[in-house]
N, C-alpha and C positions, 0 to 999 in steps of 0.2 A: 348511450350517454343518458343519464338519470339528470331530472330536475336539478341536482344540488350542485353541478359540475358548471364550472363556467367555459363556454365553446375554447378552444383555442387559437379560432379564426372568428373572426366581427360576421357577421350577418349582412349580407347586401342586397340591392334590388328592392322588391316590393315586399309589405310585410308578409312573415314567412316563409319566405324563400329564402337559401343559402345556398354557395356557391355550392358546385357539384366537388363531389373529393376528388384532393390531388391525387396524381398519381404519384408512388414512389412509398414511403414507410409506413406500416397502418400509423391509423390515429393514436391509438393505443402505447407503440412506440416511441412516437415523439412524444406525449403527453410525458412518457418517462425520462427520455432526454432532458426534457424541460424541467423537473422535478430535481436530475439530479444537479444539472448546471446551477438550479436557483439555490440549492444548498450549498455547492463551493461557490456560489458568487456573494453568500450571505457571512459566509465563514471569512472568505477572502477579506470582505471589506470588516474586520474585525469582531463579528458576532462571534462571542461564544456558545458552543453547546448547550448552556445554561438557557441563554438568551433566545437559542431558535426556539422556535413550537410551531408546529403545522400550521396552523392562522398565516403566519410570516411565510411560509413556504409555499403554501399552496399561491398565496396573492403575487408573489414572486418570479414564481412559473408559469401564474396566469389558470392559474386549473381550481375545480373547487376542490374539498377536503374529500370529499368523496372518494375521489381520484386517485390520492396517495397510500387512504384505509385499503383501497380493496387490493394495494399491490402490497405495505407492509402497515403489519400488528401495530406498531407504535412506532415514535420518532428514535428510538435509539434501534431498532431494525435500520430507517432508512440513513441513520448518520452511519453505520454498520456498514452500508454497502455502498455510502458512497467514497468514503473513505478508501475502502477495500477495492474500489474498483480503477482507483488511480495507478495503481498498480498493473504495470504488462503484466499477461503470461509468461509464468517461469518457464527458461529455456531450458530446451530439450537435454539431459543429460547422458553426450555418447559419445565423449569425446576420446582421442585414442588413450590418454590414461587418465587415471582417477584425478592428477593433479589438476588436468584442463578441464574437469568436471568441475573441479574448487573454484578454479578460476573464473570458468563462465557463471557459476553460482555467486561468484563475489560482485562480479560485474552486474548483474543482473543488480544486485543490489543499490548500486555505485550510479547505476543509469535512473532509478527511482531518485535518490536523493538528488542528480541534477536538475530535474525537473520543479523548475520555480511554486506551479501552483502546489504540485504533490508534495512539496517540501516543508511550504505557509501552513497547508493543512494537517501536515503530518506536525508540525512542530506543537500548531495550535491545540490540535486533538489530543496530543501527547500530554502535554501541561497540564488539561483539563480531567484526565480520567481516573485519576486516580481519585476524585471527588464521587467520580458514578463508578464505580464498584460493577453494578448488572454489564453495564456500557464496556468497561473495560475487558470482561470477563469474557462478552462476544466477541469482540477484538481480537481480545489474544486468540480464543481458539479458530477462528475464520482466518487471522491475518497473518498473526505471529506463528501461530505453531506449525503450522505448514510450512513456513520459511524454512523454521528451525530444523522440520523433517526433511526437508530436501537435501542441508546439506550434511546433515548427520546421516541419513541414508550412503553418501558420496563417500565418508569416514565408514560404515560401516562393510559396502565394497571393497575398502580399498585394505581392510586391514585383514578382512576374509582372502583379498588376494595375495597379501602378504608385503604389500607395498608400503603398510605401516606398520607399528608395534602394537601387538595383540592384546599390551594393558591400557591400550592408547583409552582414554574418557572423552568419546565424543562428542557430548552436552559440552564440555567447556571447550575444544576444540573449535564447535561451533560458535560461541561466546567467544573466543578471540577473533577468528575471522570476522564477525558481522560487527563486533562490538567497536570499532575503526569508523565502522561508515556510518552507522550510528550518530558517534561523537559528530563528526563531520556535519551531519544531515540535520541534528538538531541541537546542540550545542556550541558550535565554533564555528561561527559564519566565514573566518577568514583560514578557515584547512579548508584546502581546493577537491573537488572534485573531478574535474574535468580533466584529470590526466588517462588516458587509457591504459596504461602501464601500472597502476595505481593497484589494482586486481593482482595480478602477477608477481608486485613485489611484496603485499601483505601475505600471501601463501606461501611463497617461498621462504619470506623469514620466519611465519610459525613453525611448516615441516621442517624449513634443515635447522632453526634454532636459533636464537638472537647472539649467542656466542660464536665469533670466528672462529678461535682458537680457545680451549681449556684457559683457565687462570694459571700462571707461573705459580710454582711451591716455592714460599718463601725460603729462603736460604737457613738452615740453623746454624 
């Protein structure tokens, strides 16, 4: 720990002395827990991106500035990763057919937007980036395009296996599926998310098609 850092535990006893270290996570790691909670608890209570700057974060966390330089280059690094880290790991894609890959991909999506805090911040963050340019630009490629590859990979299996049509254009395949939960997540607070079947019946109506039956030929 360097002069410039502030302890993350008070000093007790006689002067000098500090308690002995806990056992359980280095220091190291909780300073970073701390770091990242103190940015969604700053966003949550309606800071914008604008608004935060290290000064505010580090005092937040309880850490000096020190502390956050030596893990990221600048404030739109750590808005980058905290952002991105509210996000689970995408699930495994293996299921018995391409369709339940869609499915579990869609879901995985579907369970991000329930998530109250991930949702505030994603809504917030959303609003705000098209103002930072740099900011949005690591975003997408950290957060968004990897979404986008996973289920465009799933399209691109499934049409190699013959399970879809070979002029099928994956990129907006993928744009319809996510493009639902989206709406949901950050635009229409009252489209529900919280049905589990929700997943299941957006892929099924992209693959077989939003028409039941062809349109009747009017009569001449």
């Amino acid at each position: 720990m360097t002069s410039a850092e502030t302890p993350l535990q008070p000093c007790h006893g006689p002067a000098g002395e500090q308690d002995a270290p806990r056992r359980g996570r280095p220091r190291s790691e909780a300073a970073e827990q701390a770091i990242y909670a103190a940015v969604e608890k700053l966003m949550e209570d309606g800071n914008g991106l604008f608004e935060l700057s290290i000064e505010r974060i580090a005092a937040e966390a309880g850490v000096g500035k020190a502390t956050i330089y030596r893990r990221w280059p600048n404030k739109e690094a750590l808005l980058v990763d905290v952002v991105a880290r509210l996000d689970e790991p995408p699930p495994a894609m293996h299921g018995p057919t391409h369709r339940d890959d869609l499915i579990s991909a869609v879901d995985y999506m579907r369970r991000r937007g329930l998530r109250k805090r991930s949702r505030w911040i994603i809504k917030s963050a959303m609003g705000q980036m098209n103002a930072w340019p740099e900011l949005k630009h690591v975003y997408h490629e950290r957060v968004v395009r990897p979404r986008r590859e996973m289920i465009m990979e799933i399209v691109r299996r499934a049409v190699a296996a013959g399970e879809l049509r070979a002029d099928l254009d994956a990129e907006l395949l993928c744009e319809l599926l996510i493009g639902p939960i989206l709406v949901r997540t950050i635009l229409w607070d009252d489209s529900p998310l919280d049905d589990p079947d929700l997943p299941r019946q957006m892929v099924d109506a992209v693959l077989q098609g939003i028409g039941a039956v062809p349109a009747p030929v009017p009569a001449r």
